[in-house]
C-alpha positions in Angstrom: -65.6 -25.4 -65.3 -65.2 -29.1 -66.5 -63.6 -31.5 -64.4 -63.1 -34.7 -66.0 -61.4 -37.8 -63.3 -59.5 -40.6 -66.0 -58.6 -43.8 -63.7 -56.7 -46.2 -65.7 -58.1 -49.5 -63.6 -61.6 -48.3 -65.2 -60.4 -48.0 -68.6 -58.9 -51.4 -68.6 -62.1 -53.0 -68.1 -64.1 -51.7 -70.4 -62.8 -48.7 -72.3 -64.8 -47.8 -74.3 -68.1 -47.4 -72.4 -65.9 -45.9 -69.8 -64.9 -43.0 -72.3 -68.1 -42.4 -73.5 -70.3 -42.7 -70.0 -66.9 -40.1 -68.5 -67.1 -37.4 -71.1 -71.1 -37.8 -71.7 -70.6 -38.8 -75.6 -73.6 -40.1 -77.8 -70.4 -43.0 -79.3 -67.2 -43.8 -78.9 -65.8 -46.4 -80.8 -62.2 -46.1 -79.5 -61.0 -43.8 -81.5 -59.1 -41.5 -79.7 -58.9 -38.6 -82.1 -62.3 -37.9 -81.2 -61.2 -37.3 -77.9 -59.0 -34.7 -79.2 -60.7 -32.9 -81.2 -64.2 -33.4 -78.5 -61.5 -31.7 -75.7 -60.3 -29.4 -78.2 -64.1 -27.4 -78.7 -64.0 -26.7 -75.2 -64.8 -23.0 -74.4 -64.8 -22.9 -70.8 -61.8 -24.0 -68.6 -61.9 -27.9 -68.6 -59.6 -30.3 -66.1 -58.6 -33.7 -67.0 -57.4 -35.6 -64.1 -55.4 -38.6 -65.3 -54.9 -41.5 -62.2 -53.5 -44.9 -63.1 -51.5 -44.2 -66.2 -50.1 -46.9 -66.6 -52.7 -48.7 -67.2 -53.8 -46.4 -70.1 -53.0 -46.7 -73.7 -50.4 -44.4 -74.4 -51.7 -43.0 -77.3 -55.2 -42.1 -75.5 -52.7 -40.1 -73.4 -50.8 -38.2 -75.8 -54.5 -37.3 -77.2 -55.3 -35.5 -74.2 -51.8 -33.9 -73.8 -52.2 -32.5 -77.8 -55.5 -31.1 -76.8 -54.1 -29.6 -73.6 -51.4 -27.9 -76.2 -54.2 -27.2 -78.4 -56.4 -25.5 -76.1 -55.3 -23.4 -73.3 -58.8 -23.8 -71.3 -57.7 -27.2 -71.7 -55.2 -28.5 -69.1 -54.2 -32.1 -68.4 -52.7 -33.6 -64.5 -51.3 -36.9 -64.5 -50.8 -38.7 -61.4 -47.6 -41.1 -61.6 
């Protein structure tokens, strides 16, 4: 299983690195469709645990919600 831990204080200093260092990925230029489609080849269950919300872009956030509909291994937990 994959466990991935998103905390929006992290990603508003330096999002990018954060992003890339969190989900292990040779780039990341900030585009968050390749954090879609990245969640979306998963083939084991994977966890994304989202703290801090509102401190995250909410388009970064709807891309992990489309790949939680995408992908039923996939499965998304926001904390408010």
């Amino acid at each position: 299983m994959n466990k991935f831990d998103i905390d929006g204080k992290k990603i508003e200093e330096d999002q990018n690195n954060y992003l890339k260092e969190t989900f292990d990925l040779p780039e990341f230029t900030g585009d968050y469709e390749d954090i879609y489609f990245y969640l979306v080849g998963f083939y084991t269950k994977t966890i994304v645990n989202i703290t801090n919300p509102d401190k995250i872009d909410p388009l970064l956030i709807d891309a992990f919600q489309r790949a939680s509909d995408e992908n039923d291994l996939v499965s998304v937990n926001i904390e408010e």
